[in-house]
N, C-alpha and C positions, 0 to 999 in steps of 0.2 A: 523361441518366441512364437509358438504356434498353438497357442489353447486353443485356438476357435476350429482347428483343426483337428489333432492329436487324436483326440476320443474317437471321432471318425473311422481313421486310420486302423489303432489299436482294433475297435470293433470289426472294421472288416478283415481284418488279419483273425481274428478269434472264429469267423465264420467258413474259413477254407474250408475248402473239402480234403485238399491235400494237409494228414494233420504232422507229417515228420519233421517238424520247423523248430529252431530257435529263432528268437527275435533279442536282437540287439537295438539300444535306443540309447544314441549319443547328442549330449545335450550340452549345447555350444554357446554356456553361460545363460539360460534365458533368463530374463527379467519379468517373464508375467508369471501365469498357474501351471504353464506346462511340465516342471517338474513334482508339482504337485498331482497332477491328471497321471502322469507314467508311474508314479509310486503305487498307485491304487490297483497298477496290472501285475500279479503276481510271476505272471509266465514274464515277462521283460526283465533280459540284463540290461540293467541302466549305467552307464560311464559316463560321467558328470567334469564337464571341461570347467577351467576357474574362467577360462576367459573366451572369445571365439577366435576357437584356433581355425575357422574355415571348412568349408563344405570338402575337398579334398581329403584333408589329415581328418576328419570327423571320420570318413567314412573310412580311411586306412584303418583308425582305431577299432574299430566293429570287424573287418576285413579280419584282421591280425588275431583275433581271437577266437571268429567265428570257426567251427568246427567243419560245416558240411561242405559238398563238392560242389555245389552251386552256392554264389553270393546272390542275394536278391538286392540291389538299390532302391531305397523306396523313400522318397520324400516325407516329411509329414502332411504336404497336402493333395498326397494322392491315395485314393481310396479302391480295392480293391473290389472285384465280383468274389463270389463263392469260388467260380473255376479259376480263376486269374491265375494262378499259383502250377495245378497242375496241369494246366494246358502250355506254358512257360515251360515249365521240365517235361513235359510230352515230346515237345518242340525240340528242346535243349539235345533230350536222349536218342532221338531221331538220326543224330547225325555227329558221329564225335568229333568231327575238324569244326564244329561250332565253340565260338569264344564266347558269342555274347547272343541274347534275343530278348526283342523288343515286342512291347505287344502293341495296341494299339490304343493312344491316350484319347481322351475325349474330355473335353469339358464338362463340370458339372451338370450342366443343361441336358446331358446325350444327346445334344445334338450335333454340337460344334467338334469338330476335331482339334486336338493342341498339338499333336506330334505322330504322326507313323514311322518313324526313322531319321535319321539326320542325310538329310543331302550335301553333297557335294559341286561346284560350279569350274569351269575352268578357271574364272577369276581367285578362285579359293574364299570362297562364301559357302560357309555352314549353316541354312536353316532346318526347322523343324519341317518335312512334308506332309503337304496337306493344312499346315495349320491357320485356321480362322477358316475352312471350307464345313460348309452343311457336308455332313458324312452321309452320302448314299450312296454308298460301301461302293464305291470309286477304289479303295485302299483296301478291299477285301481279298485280293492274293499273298499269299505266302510268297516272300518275297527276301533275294538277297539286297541287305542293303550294307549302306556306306558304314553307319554309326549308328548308335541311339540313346535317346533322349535321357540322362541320368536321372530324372525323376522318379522311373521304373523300369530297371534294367536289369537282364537276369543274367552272370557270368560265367563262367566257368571256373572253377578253384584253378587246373592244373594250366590255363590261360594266361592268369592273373600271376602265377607262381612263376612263367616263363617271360612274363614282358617287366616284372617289378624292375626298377631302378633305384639302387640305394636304399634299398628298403622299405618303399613306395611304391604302389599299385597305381594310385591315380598320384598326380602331379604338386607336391605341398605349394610349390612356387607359386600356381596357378591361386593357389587358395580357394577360391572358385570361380565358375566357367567359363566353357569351353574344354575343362577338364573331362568331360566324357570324349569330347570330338576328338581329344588326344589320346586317351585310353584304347578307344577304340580303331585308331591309323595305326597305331605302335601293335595292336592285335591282328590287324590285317597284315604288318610289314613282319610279321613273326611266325605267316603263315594261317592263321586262324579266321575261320568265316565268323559273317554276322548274318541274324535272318529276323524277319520283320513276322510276327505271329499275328494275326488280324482276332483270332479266336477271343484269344486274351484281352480282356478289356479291364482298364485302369482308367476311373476318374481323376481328371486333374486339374486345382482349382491354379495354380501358378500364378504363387505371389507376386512376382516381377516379371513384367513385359519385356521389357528394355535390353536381356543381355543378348540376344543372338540377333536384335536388327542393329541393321547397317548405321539405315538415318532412320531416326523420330520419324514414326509417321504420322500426317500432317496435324489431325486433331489434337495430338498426344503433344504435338511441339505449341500448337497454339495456345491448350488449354499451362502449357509451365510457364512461356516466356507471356503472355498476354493476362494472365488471371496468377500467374504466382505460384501454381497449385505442386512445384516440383515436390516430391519428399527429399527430405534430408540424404535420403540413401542412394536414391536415384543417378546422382553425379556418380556416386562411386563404384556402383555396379556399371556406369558405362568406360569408367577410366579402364575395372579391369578386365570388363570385354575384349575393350579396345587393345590393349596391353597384348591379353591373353592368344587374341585372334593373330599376332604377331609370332607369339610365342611357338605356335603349333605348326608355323611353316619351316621355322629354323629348325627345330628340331625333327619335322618327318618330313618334309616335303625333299623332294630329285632336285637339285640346280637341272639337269637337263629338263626335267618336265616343266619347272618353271620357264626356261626358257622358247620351250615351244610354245608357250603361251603367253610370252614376253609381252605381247600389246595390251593381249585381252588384260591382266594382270595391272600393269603399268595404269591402263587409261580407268580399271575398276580404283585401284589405289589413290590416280591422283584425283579422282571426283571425290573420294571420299576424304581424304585429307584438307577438298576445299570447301565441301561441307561443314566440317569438323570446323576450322576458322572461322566459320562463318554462322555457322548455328550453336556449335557447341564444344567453344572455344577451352574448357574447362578442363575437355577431356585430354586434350593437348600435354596433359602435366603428365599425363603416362608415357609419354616417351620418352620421359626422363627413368621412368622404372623398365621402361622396355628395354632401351638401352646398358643400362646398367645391369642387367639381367642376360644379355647376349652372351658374356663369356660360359655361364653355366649352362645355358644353352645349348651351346657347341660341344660341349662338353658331355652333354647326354646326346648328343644325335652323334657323335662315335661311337657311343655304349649302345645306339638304338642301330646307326649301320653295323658294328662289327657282330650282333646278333639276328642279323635281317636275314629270312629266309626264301621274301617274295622280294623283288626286283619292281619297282615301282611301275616298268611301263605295264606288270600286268594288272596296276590299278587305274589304270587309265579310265576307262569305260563304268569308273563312280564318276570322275570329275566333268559331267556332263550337265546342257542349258536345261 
């Protein structure tokens, strides 16, 4: 469901400089013109889902078939520069202990930043860095980071070959996000860096706000519970945030690291759980699925320890204020 998008995208993909590229385009049942817009690109393999199997398994399917050594992840509403592309594998080929690299997103406006890397906190909060900041390249080092941002992400095939579980690259359970923030700790615990490209520039207009904050910020909570204005989808993208932000500590996270951080953890979790009763009581219903979700869980974080090749305290110095 992204016409007002698509053509955009497609276009700026057609203008690379770097022209060695197949483009895979998986279309997760839409209901408007956007399968109509992707037929009219002759260069696009199109894989046509009957129903939405999810941002996850959408992108396995493209993954699974795609031929070259680097996967590119790319949104339908993230638009590329001309260089995007080969300054990304510039980046990539720079350094083979590299798993994944990010470039740097920006809103449509060029002005606004939406994501330089995904940070990490000792309470275990994943956001976007940098983003809602006027960009004056504050973010302009080359830079190892934690994660990044699956709207535009660029991987490495023999990575992705070495962390899959069950025959999944990114996490079908997850359905979607926070699936990249897992992609990429399960890539770090397997030995693999990640590096933040500032070069690379990717417009990105990011249909939903909502899944990587904590709590509603203020306006955004006003304008649903005071004027009504939530979308239908809204509640659901925070259930499986919420769900999903659980998801990612069971399966990568140290019981010892958490425990060194037993407070900070503890007093982040239970503010937020008394927010959630209190503001957005709804989201609540996911701990019914987060629960019920724990044994398979555990279940990949012995398939994720007994192939770990980094020792978590030497990830310490991501999970930083």
């Amino acid at each position: 469901n992204s016409d007002k998008d698509i053509d955009k995208t497609l276009k700026s993909i057609q203008k690379q400089a770097y022209r060695k590229i197949e483009v895979i385009a998986v279309d997760n049942s839409s209901k408007d013109r956007t399968l109509d817009i992707l037929t009219k690109y002759s260069f696009v393999y199109l894989i046509k889902n009957k129903v939405n199997v999810g941002f996850s398994k959408a992108n396995n399917q493209g993954i699974h078939i795609a031929k070259g050594k680097h996967i590119l992840l790319l949104n339908p509403d993230a638009r590329l520069t001309s260089s995007s592309l080969s300054l990304l594998f510039s980046c990539m080929e720079s350094n083979p202990h590299l798993g994944f690299v990010s470039p740097k997103l920006l809103k449509p406006n060029k002005k606004t930043l939406d994501s330089t890397g995904i940070q990490a906190t000792p309470e275990r909060r994943f956001f976007d860095r940098g983003r809602g900041e006027v960009d004056h390249h504050q973010y302009d080092s080359q830079t190892d980071i934690f994660a990044g941002c699956g709207a535009a992400l660029l991987l490495r095939r023999k990575a992705l070959e070495n962390i899959k579980l069950n025959g999944e690259y990114l996490d079908e359970d997850f359905f979607a996000y926070y699936e990249d923030v897992d992609l990429c700790w399960r890539m770090r615990l397997s030995g693999w860096n990640g590096m933040y490209c500032p070069e690379a520039i990717v417009y990105h207009q990011r249909g939903h706000d909502l899944a990587r904050h904590d709590t509603l910020p203020l306006l955004m909570f006003l304008r649903q519970r005071l004027f009504r204005s939530k979308k239908p989808s809204d509640s659901s993208i925070r259930r499986l945030s919420f769900r999903n932000s659980f998801w990612i500590l069971i399966k990568n996270d140290s019981s010892y690291e958490l425990f060194l951080q037993f407070f900070r953890v503890i007093y982040y979790w239970c503010r937020r759980l008394v927010y959630t009763l209190l503001v957005e009581p709804y989201i609540l219903f996911a701990l019914l699925a987060f629960i019920r979700g724990i044994p398979k869980m555990l279940r990949k974080r012995k398939l994720i320890k007994k192939s770990r090749k980094v020792q978590p305290v030497q990830l310490r110095s991501f999970f930083k204020l």
